[in-house]
N, C-alpha and C positions, 0 to 999 in steps of 0.2 A: 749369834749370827754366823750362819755359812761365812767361811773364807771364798776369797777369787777364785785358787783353787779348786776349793770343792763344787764350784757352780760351775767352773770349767768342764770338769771331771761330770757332774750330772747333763751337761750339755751334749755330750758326748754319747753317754748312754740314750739320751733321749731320742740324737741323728742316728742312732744304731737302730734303736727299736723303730723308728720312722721306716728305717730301710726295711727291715723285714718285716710291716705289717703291710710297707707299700707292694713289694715282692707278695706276700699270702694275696691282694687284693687282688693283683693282675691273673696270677695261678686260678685264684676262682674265677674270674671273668671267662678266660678260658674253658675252665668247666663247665660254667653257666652257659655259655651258650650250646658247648655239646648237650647238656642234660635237656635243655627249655627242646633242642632238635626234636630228641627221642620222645620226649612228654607229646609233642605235638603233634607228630608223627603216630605214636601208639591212641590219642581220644580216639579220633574217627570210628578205627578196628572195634577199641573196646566195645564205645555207646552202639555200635553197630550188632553188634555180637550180643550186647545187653538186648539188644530192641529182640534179636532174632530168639534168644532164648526161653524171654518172659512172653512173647506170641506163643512159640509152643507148649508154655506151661499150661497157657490160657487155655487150648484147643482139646474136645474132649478124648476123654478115653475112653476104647470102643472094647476092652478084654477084660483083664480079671480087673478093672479097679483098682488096681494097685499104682502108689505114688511114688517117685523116682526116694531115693534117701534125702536127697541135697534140696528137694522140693517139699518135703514133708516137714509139717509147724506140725510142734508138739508142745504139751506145757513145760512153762518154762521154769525150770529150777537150776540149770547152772547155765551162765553167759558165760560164751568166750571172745577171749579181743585179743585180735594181731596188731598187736604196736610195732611201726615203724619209725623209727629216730637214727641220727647219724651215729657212724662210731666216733666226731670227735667233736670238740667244742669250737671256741672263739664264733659261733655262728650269731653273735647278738642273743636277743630274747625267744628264738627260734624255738629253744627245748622247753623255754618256759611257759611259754603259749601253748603249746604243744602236752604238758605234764599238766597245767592247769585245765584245759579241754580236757581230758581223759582222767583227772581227780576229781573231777564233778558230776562226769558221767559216771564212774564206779559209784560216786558217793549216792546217784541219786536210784540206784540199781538197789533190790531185797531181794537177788538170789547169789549165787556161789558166782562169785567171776575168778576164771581160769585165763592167764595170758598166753603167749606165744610174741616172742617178741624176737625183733628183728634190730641190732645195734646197742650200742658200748652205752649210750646216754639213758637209753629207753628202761635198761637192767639197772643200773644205777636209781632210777626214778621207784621202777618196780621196789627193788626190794627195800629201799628208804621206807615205801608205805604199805611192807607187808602184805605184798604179793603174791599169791601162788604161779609161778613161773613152770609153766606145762616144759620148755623150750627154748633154745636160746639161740640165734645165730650172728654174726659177723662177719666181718671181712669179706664184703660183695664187692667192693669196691667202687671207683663212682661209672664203670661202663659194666655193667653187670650182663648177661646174656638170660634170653628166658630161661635156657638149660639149666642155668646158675640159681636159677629163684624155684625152680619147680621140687624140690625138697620141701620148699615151703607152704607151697599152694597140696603135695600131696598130704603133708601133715595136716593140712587144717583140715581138708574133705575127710582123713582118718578119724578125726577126734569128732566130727559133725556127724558123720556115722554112726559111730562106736556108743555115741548115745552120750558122750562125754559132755557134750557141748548142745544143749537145746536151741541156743542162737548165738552166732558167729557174725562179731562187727571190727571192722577194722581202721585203726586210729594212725593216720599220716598229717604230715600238711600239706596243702594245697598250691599247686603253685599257679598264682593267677598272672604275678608282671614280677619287673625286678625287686621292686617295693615292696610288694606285699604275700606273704605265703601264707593262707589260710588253714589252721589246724580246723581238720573234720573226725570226727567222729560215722561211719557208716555201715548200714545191715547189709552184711558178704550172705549170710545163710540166714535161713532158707531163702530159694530165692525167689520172689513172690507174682504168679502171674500177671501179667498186665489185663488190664479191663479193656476186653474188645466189645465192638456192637455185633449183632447179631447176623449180621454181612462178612463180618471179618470173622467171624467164628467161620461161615462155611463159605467163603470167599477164595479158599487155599486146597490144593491138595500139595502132599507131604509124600517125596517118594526119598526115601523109604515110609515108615507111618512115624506121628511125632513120638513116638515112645522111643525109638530106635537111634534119630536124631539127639533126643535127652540124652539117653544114654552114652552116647560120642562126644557130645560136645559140651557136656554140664562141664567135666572136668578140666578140659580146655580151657571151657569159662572162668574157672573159676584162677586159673594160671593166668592167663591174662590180667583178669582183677588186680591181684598179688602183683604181678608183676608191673602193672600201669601202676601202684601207689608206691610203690619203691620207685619206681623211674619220681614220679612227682615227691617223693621224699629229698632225694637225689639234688632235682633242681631248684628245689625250695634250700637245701642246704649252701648251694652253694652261691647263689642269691644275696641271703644272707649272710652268709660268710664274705661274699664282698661289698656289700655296702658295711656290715664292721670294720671290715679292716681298713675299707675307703675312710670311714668315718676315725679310727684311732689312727689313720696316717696324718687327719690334717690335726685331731688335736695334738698331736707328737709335732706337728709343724708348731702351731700356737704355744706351745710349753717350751720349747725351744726359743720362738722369739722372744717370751715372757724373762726368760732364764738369760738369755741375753742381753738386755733391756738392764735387768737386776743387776748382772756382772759388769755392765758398765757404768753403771751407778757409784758401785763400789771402787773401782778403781777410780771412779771420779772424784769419788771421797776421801779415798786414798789419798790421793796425788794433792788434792786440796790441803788436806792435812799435811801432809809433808810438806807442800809451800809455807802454809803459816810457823810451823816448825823453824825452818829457816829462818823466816820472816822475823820470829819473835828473836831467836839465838842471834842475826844482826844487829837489832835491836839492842837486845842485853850489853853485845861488846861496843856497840858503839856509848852505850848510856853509862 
């Protein structure tokens, strides 16, 4: 049985780590609320941009018939996936929700899947399960700028081109409330017209023509995309990261009072003992 001592000494360590998982919790609350800003700030633009892009695809073409690269389905023999995961841990089940979504989608995939991955957890994940890793980046940190993410977004439209990548899906979580961050799996490429009725096909004119439009702003789009799932990677991270650390600050509270509880026990038993001690050696001299 532990000495007093040593339950002192564990009590100790326990108020310590209380303090700094209570410290990590507040640091993310912090963050959280910047990241949830920028997530919510960037939907509108994106679904906006989305709606605007997939109308153009729809809308016919009046020249050579030719399809943009980033719009053109072709069969498919190699999938690529942009993973996005944090570079660090203590975020709860975050990465595991996250590796289990995206080991089931690989598993339930029969062609060549190529990653591209973005963060410290995500490579870790990868090469655990024998991965082909196209790419690898870090240290975005948690206010990243678009400028800062568009290395990323140019590499994926490279490899979606180049013929590398027959479809392109990109695997973040989702960040819906503080509670909950939903790992998705989603098709980045090609990116697939929307179904208009026959009003909305010629309901529009397009100045310049929509080919020209495609061509400007596919690639934007697809920076945007990249970029709006790292911002939702971001505040799904740190989300998470504080209700863990919320959640090991109160059990470091409850192990502490347990531990307390126990150390008083013992010196109660102590001291008990030492009474009867007495008690008995009175005894003896007096008998």
């Amino acid at each position: 049985m532990p000495s007093v001592r040593d339950i002192r000494r564990r009590i100790r360590s326990v108020e310590n780590t209380g303090k700094v998982t209570n410290a990590m919790s507040l640091v993310a609350a912090s963050k959280m609320r910047r990241a949830q800003m920028a997530v919510t700030q960037g939907r509108p633009y994106a679904e906006k941009m989305l709606e605007v892009i997939t109308n153009l695809a729809a809308q016919p073409i009046n020249d050579s018939g030719s399809v943009h690269p980033l719009l053109e389905s072709r069969p498919v023999n190699n999938v690529g996936l942009l993973l996005i995961e944090p570079d660090r841990g203590l975020a709860g089940g975050l990465h595991s929700s996250i590796n289990g979504s995206v080991g089931r989608f690989m598993g339930s995939l029969e062609s060549n899947v190529s990653t591209i991955c973005v963060g410290r957890k995500g490579r870790e994940f990868l090469n655990r399960s024998g991965s082909h890793i196209v790419e690898f980046f870090t240290d975005l940190g948690d206010r990243p700028a678009l400028s800062e993410t568009e290395q990323i977004s140019s590499l994926v439209i490279e490899e979606y081109s180049n013929g590398n990548m027959d479809e392109l899906y990109v695997a973040y979580a989702k960040f819906e409330s503080t509670m909950s961050q939903k790992p998705v799996v989603e098709k980045l490429l090609p990116v697939e017209p929307a179904e208009l009725t026959p009003s909305a096909l010629s309901g529009y004119t397009y100045e310049p023509d929509p080919e020209s439009l495609i061509d400007t702003l596919l690639p934007k789009f697809i920076a945007v995309q990249v970029y709006l799932a790292i911002l939702e990677s971001i505040a799904s991270e740190q989300s998470a990261r504080m209700v863990a650390m919320r959640s090991a600050t109160d059990n470091a509270k409850s192990l502490g009072e347990e531990l307390t509880l126990t150390m008083n026990k013992l010196r109660q038993d102590s001291i008990t003992n030492e009474l009867l001690d007495l008690v008995g050696g009175q005894m003896a001299l007096e008998g």
